[in-house]
N, C-alpha and C positions, 0 to 999 in steps of 0.2 A: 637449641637447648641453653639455658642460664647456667652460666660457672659454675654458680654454688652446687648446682643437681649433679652432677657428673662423681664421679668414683675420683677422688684426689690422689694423684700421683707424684712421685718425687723423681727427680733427677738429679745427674750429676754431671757438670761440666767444667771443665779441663782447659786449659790453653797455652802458649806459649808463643813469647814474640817479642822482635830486637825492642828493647827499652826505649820509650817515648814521650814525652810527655801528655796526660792525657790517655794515656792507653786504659787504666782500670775507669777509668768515667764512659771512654766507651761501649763495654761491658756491659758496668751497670745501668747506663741509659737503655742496651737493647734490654736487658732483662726488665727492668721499668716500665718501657712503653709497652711492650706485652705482656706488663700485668704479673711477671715471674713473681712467686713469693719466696725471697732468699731465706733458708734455715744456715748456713753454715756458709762463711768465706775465709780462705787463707790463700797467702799470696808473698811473694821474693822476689824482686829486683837483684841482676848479683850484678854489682857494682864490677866486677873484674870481667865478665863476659859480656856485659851490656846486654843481658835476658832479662826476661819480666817475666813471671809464670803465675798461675792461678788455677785454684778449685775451688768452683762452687755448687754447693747443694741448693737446688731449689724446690718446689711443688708448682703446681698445675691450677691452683683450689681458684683462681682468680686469672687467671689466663684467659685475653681477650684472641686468642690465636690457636690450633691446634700445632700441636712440638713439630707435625714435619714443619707448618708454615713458620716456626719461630728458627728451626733450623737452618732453613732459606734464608732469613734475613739476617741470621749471624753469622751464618757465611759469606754472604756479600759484604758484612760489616770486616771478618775476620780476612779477608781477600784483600782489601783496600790497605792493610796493613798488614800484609804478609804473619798470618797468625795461624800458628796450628793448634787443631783445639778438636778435643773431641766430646763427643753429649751420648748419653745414654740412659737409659730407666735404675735408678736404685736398685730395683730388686732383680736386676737382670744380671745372673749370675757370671763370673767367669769360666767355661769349661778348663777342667785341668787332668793334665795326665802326670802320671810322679815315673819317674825312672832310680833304680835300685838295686844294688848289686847284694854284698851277704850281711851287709848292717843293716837291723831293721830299728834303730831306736829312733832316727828320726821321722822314717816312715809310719812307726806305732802312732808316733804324736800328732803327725797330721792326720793319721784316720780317725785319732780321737778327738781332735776337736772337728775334722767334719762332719761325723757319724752324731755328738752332743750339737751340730747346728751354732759352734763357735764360731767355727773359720768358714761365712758365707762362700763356697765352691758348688760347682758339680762335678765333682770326681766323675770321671769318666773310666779308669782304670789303672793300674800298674803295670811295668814294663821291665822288665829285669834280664842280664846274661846270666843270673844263677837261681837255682828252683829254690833257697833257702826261704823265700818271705811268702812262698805260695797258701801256706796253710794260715797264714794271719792275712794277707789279701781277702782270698777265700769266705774268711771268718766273716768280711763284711760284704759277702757278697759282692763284690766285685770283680771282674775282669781280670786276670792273671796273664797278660804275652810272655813267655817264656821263649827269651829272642836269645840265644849263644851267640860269641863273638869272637872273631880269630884274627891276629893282623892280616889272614889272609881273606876273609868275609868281611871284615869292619866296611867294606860300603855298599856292602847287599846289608847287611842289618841294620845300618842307619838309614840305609832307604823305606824301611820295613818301620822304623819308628818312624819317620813322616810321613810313610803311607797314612801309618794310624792317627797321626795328627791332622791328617789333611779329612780323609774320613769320620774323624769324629768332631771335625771343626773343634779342633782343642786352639786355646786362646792362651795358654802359660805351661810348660814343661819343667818340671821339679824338677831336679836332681839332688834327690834324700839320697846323700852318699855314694849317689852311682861313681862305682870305679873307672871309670873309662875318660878318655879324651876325644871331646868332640875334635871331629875333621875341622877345618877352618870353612868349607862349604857349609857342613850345617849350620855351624856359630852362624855364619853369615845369613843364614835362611831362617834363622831363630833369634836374629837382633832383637833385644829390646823385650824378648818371649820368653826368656831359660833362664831361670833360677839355677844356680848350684851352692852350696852350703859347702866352704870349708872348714877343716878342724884348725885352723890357727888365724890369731890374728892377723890379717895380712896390712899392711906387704910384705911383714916377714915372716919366716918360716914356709915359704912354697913349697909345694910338690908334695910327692906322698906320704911321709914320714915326718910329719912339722913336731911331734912329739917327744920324738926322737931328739929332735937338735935344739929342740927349746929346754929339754933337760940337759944336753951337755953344754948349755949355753948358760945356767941355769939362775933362767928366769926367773920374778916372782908372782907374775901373771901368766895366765894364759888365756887364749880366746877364739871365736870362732868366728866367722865372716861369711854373711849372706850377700851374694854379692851376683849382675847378670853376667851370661856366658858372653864371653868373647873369644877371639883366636889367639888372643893371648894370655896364656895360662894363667891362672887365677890373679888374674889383674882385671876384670871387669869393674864397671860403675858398682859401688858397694852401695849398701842398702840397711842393712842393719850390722853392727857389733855387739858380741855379746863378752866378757871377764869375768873372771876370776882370782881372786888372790890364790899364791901359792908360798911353802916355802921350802927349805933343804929336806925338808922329810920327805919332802914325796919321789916317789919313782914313777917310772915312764909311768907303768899299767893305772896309777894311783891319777894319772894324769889323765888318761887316755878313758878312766873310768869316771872322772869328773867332767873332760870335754864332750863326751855324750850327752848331757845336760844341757851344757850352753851350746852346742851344737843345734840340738831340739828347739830352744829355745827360740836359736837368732834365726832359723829358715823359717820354722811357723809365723813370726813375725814380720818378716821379709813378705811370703806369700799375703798376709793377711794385707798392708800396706800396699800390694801391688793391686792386686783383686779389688782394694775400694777407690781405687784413682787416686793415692797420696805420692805416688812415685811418679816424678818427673824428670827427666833426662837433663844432664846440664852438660854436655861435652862425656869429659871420663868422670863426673861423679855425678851426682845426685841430689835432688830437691825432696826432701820430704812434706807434704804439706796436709 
């Protein structure tokens, strides 16, 4: 079959690797010789870690190779230079599951931009220890787990949310304000997979009440932090921040009613960025690209 006759498709490919010189020629010589047509490249060197990382969008329209056989030989290419790199179709969605305790304002905002075909997902369902968000799950027709949890069950129920991760081949686990602390087992079994959204800028302000003590502290910002799970409490690689100006007039709840906002804000942002391949690991932070 001639190139041009074929259904044009897009891809997006990912990489990462100790800094070299000559590494992005590599790259784009493989995508070159097979004909890749590049829409979109962005790319970081981080001078303090000696990493190189890249995303590129490409198409198909002019590919003298089909993607497994271009696969094969940028893996061979990416192997000779210890490169980790992943390729995918555009349009091939991320599956996501969201977990959620009795706040459902960040959960409303990710149903709403996936249910309006904003925030490219396939929601796969909701998971929650409290029936509070069942009737707005519901609403969109989706899947409601109503999973209870007791420090005495907490790892019959976290095994019960991986069941369902592992069963629905889910590829990224929200945490829209779930109240709970992952075990250091799951973190570990969810590296690099779990979102969670805290209510305050971190690093400071941890734990459950950042509200609280960024009023007795008082602040004139406040902010919320999307950031992935780790076994150490809300210290994961961050991903998005979101602010606010504040000042003496406000009180907690006055606080706590405007960080629902930038809360919303900074995890849909976060998921949207993970989902399209612009989140790159760099150690304990983050490459946005």
């Amino acid at each position: 079959m001639n190139p041009s006759d074929r259904e044009q498709r897009a891809y997006v490919l990912t990489f990462k690797a100790r800094d070299r010189l000559g590494l992005m020629a590599l790259v784009a010589n493989a995508l070159y010789d097979n004909g890749a047509f590049v829409e979109e490249v962005s790319h970081f060197g981080d001078q303090d870690t000696r990493t190189y990382m890249g995303r590129v969008v490409f198409d198909d329209r002019s590919m003298s190779c089909s993607i497994g056989e271009f696969r094969e030989a940028f893996a061979a290419m990416a192997q000779s230079v210890e490169m980790e790199f992943s390729l995918r179709p555009a349009d091939q969605r991320k599956r996501v599951l969201i977990a959620v305790s009795g706040y459902n304002h960040c959960l409303n905002v990710l149903l709403t931009k996936w249910h309006s075909d904003v925030l490219p997902i396939d929601l796969v369902g909701v998971v929650s220890n409290h029936e509070t968000c069942r009737d707005l799950v519901e609403f969109y027709g989706l899947p409601f787990h109503y999973l209870p949890i007791s420090p005495q069950t907490k790892p019959q129920q976290e095994q019960q949310i991986l069941d369902l991760i592992e069963a629905e081949s889910v590829d990224l686990l929200v945490l829209a304000r779930y109240m709970q602390i992952l075990s250091d087992e799951m973190c570990a079994r969810l590296e690099g997979r779990a979102i969670n959204i805290h209510h305050s800028f971190l690093p400071g302000f941890k734990g459950a009440r950042p509200y609280h003590q960024a009023h007795e502290r008082g602040v004139k910002v406040i902010g919320a932090t999307a950031h992935y799970v780790t076994a150490d409490l809300d210290e994961g690689p961050i991903i998005v921040q979101e602010v606010k100006p504040i000042d003496h007039t406000y009180r907690v709840q006055d606080m706590v009613n405007l960080g629902h906002d930038i809360e919303s804000t900074a995890l849909a942002r976060a998921v949207q960025l993970h989902v399209e391949d612009r989140v790159i690991l760099n150690g304990a932070r983050t490459v946005i690209l």
